[in-house]
C-alpha positions as CSV (number, residue, x, y, z in Angstrom):
1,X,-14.6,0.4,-2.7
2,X,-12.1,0.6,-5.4
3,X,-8.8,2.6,-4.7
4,X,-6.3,3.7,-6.6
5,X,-2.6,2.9,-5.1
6,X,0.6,4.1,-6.1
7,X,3.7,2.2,-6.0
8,X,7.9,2.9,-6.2
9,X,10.9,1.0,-5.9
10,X,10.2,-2.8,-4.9
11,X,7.0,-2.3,-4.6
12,X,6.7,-1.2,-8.1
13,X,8.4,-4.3,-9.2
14,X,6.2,-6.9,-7.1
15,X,3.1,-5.2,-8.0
16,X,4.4,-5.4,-12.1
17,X,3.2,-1.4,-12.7
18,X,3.6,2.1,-10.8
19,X,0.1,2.0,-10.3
20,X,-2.9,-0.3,-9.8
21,X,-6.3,-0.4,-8.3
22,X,-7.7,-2.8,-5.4
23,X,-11.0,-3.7,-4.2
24,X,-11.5,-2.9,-0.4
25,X,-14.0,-3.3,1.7
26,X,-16.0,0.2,3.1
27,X,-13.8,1.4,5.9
28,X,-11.1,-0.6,5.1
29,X,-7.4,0.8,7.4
30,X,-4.2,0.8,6.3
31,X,-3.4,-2.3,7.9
32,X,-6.2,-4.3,6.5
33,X,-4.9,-3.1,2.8
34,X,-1.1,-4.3,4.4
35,X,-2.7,-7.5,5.0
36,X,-4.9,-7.7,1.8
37,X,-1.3,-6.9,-0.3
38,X,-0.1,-9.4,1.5
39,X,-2.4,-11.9,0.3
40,X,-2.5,-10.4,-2.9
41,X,1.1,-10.5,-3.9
42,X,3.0,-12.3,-1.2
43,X,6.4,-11.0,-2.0
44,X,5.6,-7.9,0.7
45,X,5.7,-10.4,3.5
46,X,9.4,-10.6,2.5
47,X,9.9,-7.2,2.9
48,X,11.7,-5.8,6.1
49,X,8.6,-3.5,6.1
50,X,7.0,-1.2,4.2
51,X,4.6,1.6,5.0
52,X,1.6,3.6,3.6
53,X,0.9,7.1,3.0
54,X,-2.4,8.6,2.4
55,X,-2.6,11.8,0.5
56,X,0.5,12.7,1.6
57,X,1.5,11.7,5.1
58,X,2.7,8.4,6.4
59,X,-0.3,6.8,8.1
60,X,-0.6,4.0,11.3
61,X,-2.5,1.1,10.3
62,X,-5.8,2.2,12.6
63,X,-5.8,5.3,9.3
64,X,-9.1,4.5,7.5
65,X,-8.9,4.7,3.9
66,X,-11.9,6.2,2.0
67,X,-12.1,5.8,-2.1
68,X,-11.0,9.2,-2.8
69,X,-7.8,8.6,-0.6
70,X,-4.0,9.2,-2.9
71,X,-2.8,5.8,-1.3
72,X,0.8,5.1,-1.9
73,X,3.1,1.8,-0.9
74,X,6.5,3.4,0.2
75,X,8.9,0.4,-0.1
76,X,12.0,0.3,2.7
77,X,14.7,2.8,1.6
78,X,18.6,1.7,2.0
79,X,21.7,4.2,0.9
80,X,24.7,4.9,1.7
């Protein structure tokens, strides 16, 4: 399936665009696209961590994703 994903801060930066789209596999979960990003751009492994949402709320990596999913990369957040 192809999926659109969304993507801020770092993740915006490693992925060179605020959006891109990825070919998954049918059923693919949140932490098989983690691992496939991974792959894919290998800058995210350096990441403290970094978490996906999935039309709007944070998911756990079990989460299947289906094609007409909103699937955002939430980078870590520091402030002060």
């Amino acid at each position: 399936m192809d999926i659109e994903i969304l993507a801020f801060g770092i993740a915006k930066d490693i992925v060179n665009g605020s959006s891109f789209k990825m070919q998954l596999p049918a059923e693919s979960t949140v932490g098989s696209l983690k691992a496939h990003l991974c792959a894919t751009y290998p800058e995210f492994e350096r990441l403290a961590s970094f978490a996906i949402a999935v039309n709007e709320a944070y998911r756990q990596d079990d989460y299947t994703i289906s094609d007409k999913d909103e699937v955002v990369i939430i980078p870590p957040v520091s402030g002060g």
